[in-house]
C-alpha positions, -999 to 999 in steps of 0.1 A, spaced: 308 58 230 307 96 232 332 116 236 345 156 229 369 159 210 384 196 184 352 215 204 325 187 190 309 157 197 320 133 182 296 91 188 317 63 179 299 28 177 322 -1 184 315 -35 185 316 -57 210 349 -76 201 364 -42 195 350 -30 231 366 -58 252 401 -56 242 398 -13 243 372 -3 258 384 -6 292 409 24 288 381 47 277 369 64 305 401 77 312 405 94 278 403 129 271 373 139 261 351 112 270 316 112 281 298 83 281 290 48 270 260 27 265 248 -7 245 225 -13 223 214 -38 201 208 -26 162 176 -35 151 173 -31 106 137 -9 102 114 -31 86 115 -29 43 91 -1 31 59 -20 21 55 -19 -19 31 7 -31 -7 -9 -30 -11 7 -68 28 9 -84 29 43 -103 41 31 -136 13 6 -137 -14 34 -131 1 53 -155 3 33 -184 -30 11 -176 -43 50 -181 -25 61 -209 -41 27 -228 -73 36 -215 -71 72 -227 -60 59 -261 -88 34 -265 -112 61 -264 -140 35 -253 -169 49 -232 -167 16 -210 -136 29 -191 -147 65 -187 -148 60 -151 -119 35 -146 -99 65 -165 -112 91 -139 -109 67 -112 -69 61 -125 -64 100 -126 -75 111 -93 -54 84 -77 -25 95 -99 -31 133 -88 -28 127 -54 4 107 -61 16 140 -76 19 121 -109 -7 139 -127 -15 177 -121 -45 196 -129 -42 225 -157 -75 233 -165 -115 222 -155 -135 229 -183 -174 227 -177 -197 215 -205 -230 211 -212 -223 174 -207 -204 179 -172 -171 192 -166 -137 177 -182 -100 179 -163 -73 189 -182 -46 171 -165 -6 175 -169 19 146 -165 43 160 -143 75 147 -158 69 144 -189 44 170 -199 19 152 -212 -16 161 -214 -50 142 -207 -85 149 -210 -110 131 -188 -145 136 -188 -163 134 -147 -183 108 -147 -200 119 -119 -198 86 -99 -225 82 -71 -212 68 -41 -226 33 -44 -209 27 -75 -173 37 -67 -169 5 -53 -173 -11 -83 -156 9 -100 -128 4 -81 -131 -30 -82 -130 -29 -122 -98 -5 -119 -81 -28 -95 -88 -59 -117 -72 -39 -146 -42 -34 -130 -36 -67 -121 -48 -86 -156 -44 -55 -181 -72 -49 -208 -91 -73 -218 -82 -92 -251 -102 -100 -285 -119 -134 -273 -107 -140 -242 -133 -132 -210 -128 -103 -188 -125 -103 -159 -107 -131 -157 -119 -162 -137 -101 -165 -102 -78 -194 -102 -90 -223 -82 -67 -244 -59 -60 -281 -83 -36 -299 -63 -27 -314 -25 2 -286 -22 -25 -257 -30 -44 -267 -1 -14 -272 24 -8 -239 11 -41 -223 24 -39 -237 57 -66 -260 48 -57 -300 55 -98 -305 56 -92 -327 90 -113 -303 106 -145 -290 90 -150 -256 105 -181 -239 100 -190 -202 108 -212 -214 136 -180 -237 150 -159 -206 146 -176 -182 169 -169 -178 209 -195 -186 230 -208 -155 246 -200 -148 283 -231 -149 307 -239 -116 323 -248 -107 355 -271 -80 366 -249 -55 387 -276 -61 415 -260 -97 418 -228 -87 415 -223 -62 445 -241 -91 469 
């Protein structure tokens, strides 16, 4: 309901219990303006950050500390995505005879990393993002352990239910495609 009351506008939202047992008197109130129903709808939960902050962060202050060549452009990778977070700022670009280094500043907390351009070409950002989303999900690798990981494999009846996948119906690619419509010359059509 919306009504003017003290020189402003004031909305009131009342519910429908509440509206049949008053709401019949309203119109004739001082002040009022109009009414109208609607149903609430909640928005939608935000969707979670593809790459949480904290885990970028971290996963490049480990890679930082390593010092190891192999992650030079996982690090980079990790920084850039981190700057245009606003996590990470850049102080200073500092160009050697090797290629130029960022300086960059951790916004909260001050800190301060160095990391080399790798110079990536664009066929191998791919997988180098690959390798930077595998460290986020499994970490660095461990002493004796393989890395990357291997994907786990479905063992039991309930993993496949869980895919969809009851195997009653082998699908190929070849099964899965439409058949293509015929076409008609326009000539055929407009006769």
């Amino acid at each position: 309901m919306l009504a003017y009351e003290n020189s402003e506008y004031v909305r009131q939202d009342i519910c429908t219990t509440c509206w049949t047992q008053e709401g019949d008197g309203a119109p004739s109130r001082k002040g009022f303006i109009s009414t109208w129903q609607g149903t609430y709808e909640a928005p939608p939960p935000a969707p979670p950050e593809a790459i949480q902050k904290d885990n970028a962060e971290g996963l490049l202050r480990k890679l930082v500390e390593t010092g190891d060549a192999r992650w030079r452009e996982a690090s980079y990778i990790l920084a850039v995505m981190l700057e245009r977070k606003r996590v990470l700022k850049v102080k200073e670009q500092i160009k050697e005879a090797e290629g130029r280094v960022f300086v960059y500043e951790m916004s909260q907390s001050g800190d301060v990393f160095t990391i080399p351009d790798p110079n990536l070409k664009m066929e191998e950002l791919e997988q180098v993002q690959i390798e930077v989303a595998t460290l986020l999900e499994h970490g660095l690798p461990v002493e004796g352990k393989p890395w990357p990981p291997a994907p786990e494999e479905p063992t039991g009846e309930a993993d496949v239910e869980a895919s969809g996948d009851t195997g009653d119906t082998p699908e190929s690619a070849e099964d899965a495609e439409a058949p293509e419509p015929e076409t008609t010359p326009a000539a055929e059509q407009v006769a």
